[in-house]
C-alpha positions in Angstrom: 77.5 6.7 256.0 74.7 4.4 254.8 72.3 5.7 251.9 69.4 4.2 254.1 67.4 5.6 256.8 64.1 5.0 258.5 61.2 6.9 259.2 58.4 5.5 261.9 54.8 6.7 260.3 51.4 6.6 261.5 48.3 5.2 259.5 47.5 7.9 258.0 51.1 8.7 256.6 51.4 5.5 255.7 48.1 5.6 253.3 49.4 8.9 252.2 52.3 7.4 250.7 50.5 4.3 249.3 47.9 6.1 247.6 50.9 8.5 245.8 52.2 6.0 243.7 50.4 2.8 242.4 54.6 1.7 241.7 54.7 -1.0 244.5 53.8 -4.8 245.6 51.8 -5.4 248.6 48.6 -7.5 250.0 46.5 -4.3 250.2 45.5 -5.6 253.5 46.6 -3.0 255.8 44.0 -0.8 254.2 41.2 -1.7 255.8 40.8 0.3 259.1 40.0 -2.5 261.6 43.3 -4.2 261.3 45.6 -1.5 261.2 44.4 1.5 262.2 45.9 2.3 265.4 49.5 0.7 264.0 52.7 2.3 263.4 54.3 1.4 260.5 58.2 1.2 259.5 59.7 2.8 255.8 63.2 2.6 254.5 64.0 5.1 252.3 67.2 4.6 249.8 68.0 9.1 249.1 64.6 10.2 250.4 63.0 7.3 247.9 60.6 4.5 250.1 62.5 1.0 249.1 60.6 -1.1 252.0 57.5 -0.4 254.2 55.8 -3.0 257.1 53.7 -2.7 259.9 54.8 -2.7 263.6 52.9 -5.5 264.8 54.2 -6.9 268.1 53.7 -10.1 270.6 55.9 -12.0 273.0 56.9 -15.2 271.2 59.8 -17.8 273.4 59.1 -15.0 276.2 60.9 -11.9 274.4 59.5 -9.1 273.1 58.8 -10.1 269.6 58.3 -8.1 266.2 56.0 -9.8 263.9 55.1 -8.9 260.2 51.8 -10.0 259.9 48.3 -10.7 262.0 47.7 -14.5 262.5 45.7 -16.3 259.8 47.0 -13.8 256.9 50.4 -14.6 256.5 50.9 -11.9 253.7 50.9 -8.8 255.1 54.4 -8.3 255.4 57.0 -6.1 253.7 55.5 -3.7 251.1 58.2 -3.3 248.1 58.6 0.0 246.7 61.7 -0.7 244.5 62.0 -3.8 242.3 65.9 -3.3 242.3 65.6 -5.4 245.5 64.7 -8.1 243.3 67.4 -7.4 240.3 70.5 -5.9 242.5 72.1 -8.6 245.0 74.9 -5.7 246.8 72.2 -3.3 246.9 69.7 -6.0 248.6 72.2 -7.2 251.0 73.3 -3.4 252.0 69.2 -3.1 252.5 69.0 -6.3 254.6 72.0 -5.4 256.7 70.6 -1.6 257.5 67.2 -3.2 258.3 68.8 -5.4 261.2 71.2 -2.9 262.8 69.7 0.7 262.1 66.1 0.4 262.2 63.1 -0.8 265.0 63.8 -4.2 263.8 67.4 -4.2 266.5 64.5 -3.0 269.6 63.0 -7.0 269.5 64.6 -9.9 271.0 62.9 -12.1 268.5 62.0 -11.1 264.8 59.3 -13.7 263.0 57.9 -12.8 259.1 56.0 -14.6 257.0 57.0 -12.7 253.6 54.3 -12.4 250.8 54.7 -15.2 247.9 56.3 -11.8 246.0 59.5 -11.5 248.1 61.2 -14.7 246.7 64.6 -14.1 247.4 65.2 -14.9 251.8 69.2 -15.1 250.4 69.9 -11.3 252.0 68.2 -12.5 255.2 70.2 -15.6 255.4 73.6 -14.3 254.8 72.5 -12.2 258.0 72.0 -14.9 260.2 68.5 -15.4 259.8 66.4 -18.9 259.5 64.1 -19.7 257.0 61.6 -22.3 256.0 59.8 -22.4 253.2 56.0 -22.8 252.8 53.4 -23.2 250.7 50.2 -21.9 249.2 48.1 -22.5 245.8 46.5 -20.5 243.8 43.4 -20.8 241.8 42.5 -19.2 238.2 38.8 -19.1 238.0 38.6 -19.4 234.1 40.4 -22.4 233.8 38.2 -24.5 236.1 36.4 -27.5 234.6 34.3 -29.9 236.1 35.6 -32.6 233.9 39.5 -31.9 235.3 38.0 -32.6 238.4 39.2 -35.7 240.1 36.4 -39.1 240.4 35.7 -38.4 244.1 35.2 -34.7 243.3 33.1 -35.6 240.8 30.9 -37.8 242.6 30.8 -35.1 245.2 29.5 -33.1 243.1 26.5 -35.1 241.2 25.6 -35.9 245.2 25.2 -32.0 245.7 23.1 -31.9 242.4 20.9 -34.0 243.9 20.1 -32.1 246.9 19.4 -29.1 244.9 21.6 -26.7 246.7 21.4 -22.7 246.0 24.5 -20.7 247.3 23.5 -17.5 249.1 25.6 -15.2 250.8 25.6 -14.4 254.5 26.2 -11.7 256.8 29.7 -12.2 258.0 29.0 -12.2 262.1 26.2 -15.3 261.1 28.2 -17.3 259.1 31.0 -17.0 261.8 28.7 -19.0 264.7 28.5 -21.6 261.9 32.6 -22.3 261.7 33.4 -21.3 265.0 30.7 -23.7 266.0 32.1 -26.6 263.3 35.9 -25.5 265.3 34.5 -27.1 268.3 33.1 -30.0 267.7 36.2 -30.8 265.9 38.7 -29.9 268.0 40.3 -27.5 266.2 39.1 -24.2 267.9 42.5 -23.0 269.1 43.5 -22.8 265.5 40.9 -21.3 264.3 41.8 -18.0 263.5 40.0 -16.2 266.5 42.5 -13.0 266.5 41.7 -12.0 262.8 38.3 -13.2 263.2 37.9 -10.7 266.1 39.5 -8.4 263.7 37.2 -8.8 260.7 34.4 -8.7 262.7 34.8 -4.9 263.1 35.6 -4.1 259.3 33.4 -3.1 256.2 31.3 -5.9 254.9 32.1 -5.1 251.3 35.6 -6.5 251.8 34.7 -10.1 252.7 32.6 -12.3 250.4 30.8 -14.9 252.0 28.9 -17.6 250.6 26.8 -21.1 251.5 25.8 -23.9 249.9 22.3 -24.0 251.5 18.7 -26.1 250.5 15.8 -26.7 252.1 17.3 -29.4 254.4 20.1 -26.7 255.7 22.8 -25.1 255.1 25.6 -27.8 254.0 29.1 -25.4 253.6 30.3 -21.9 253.7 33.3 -20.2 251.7 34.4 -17.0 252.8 37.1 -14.5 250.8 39.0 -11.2 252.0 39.1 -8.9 249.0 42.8 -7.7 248.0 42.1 -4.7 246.0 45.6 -3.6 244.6 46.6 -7.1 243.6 42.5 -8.1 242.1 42.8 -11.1 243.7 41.1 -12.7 247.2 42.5 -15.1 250.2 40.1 -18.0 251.2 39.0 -17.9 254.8 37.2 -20.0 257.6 35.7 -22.3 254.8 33.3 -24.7 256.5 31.0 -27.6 255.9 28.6 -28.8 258.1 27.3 -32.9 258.7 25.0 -32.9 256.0 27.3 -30.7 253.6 29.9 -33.6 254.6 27.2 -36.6 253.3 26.3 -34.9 250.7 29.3 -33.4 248.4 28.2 -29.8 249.3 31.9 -28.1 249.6 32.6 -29.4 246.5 29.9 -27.7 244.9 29.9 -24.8 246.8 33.4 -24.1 245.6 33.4 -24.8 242.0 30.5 -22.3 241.5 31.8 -19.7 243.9 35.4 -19.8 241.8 33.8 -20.4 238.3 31.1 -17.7 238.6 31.1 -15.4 241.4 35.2 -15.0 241.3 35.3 -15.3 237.6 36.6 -11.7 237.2 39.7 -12.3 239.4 43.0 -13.7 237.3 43.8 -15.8 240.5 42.6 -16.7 244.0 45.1 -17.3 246.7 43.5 -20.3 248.3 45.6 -21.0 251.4 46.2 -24.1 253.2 49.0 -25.3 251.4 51.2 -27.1 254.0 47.8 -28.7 255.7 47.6 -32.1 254.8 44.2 -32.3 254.7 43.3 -28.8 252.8 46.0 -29.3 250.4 44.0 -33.0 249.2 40.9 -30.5 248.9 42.2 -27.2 247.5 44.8 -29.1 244.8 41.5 -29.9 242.8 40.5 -26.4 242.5 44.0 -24.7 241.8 46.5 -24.6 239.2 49.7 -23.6 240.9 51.5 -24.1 244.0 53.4 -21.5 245.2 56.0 -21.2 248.0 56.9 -18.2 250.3 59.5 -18.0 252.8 59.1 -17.2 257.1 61.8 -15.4 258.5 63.1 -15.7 262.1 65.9 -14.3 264.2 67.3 -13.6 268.3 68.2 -10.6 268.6 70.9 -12.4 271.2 73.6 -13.7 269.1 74.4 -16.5 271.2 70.3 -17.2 272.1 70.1 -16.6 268.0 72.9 -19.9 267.4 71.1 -21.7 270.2 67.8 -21.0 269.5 68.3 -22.4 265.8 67.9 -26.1 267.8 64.2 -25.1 268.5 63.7 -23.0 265.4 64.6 -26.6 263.4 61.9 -28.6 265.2 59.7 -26.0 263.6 61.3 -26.9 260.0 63.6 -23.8 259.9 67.2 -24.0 258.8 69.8 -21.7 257.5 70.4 -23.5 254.1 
């Protein structure tokens, strides 16, 4: 008889048993009311102790009914980690692993996706399970180290072009400084990705949990930074930045960013800044960060011959099982 068992909680539950102990990892994501609310939420116990938590978020990916731990455009708010012996006992992780799969809501889905948070480093337990991975990317930014003299030549130059423009950076009310990107997403083409499921989201959540901020002078606003607050871990996740024609002629991203991180974000030890398998952020973000760090997606058919076929079509995707 396994030591495990699992207990399906509502919101509120869930918070109560967050707020009882500060002895856990997670994104503090779920704690804002207009993403999770009105979920149901998964939590393994090890002897009546929580080990593992994650929200019940669902679509239908390859046409199956598809369990998915986390809402698109945050790709951290899966599994919350209540005991760090997942990290420092391999039998005991792989007994956890094993019990998630064939005793818990996890078996109900044809299809399983995660996108773990940069903490859960080990995907081994999943693996040995029959489970793809691929591994990803993101950076991270510590405020107090930024210079403008570790800066690269073009980001310099960027930024004596912004000086010269005499750009203030203001902040925005969230719903305004959405028209501007969403805008920016359409006239270049990239409007499917753009994030419009958490942006719908956000729209209906407290103000005080997304910064925003624009790089703006008396010829027009030139580029806009936005950040979801993650209370528990101090930290924030960069969102929907933007930057506008003139922002683009003039070096005001640049600009806009270094102050944002160096003064207004001063008093976080790091800033996840996202982006990090995007081409065209990652040349960007890499002058403004000090560490790049990689996370693991999960994926799995519930079928087990669908699960050794599907691996064909999981690989084009860049997932593999070693």
């Amino acid at each position: 008889m396994s030591n495990f068992r699992e207990q399906i909680i509502d919101y509120n539950e869930w918070i109560q048993i967050l707020t009882s102990s500060n002895d856990y990892l997670y994104t503090g994501l779920h704690l804002m009311d207009s993403l999770m609310k009105d979920r149901r939420f998964s939590i393994i116990y090890y002897r009546d102790k929580p080990v593992l938590g994650f929200p019940i978020l669902t679509s239908r990916i390859y046409g199956l009914k598809s369990l998915v731990l986390y809402i698109i455009g945050l790709p951290y708010l899966g599994f919350v980690v209540f005991d760090k012996k997942i990290f420092s006992d391999l039998d005991y992780y792989i007994e956890l692993t094993s019990f998630l799969i064939k005793n818990t809501i996890v078996k109900e889905y044809g299809f399983v996706f995660i996108k773990n948070p940069p903490y859960l480093v080990d995907p081994r337990g999943f693996v040995w399970s029959n489970w793809y991975f691929r591994t990803e990317f993101t950076y991270l930014s510590y405020p107090n180290k930024l210079s403008i003299n570790n800066l690269r030549k073009i980001r310099r130059r960027e930024y004596r072009k912004a000086l010269k423009e005499r750009f203030v950076i203001d902040k925005m009310d969230f719903r305004e400084y959405i028209k501007y990107y969403l805008e920016l997403a359409r006239i270049k083409g990239f409007y499917g990705r753009a994030g419009l499921e958490l942006i719908e989201l956000l729209s209906r959540n407290k103000e005080d949990k997304i910064l925003i901020y624009v790089a703006r002078s008396d010829k027009g606003i030139g580029a806009g930074e936005s950040f979801l607050v993650d209370e528990h871990l101090n930290t924030c996740y960069r969102l929907f930045p933007f930057t506008t024609d003139y922002g683009r002629k003039t070096g005001a991203s640049t600009y806009l960013l270094y102050h944002v991180l160096s003064e207004h974000l001063v008093n976080y030890p790091y800033i996840v800044m996202l982006g990090g398998l995007d081409l065209n952020i990652a040349r960007f973000v890499q002058d403004f960060s000090h560490a790049i760090k990689p996370y693991y997606s999960l994926a799995r058919f519930k079928n087990k011959l669908l699960n050794k076929l599907g691996g064909i079509l999981l690989a084009i995707k860049g997932f593999t099982k070693y």
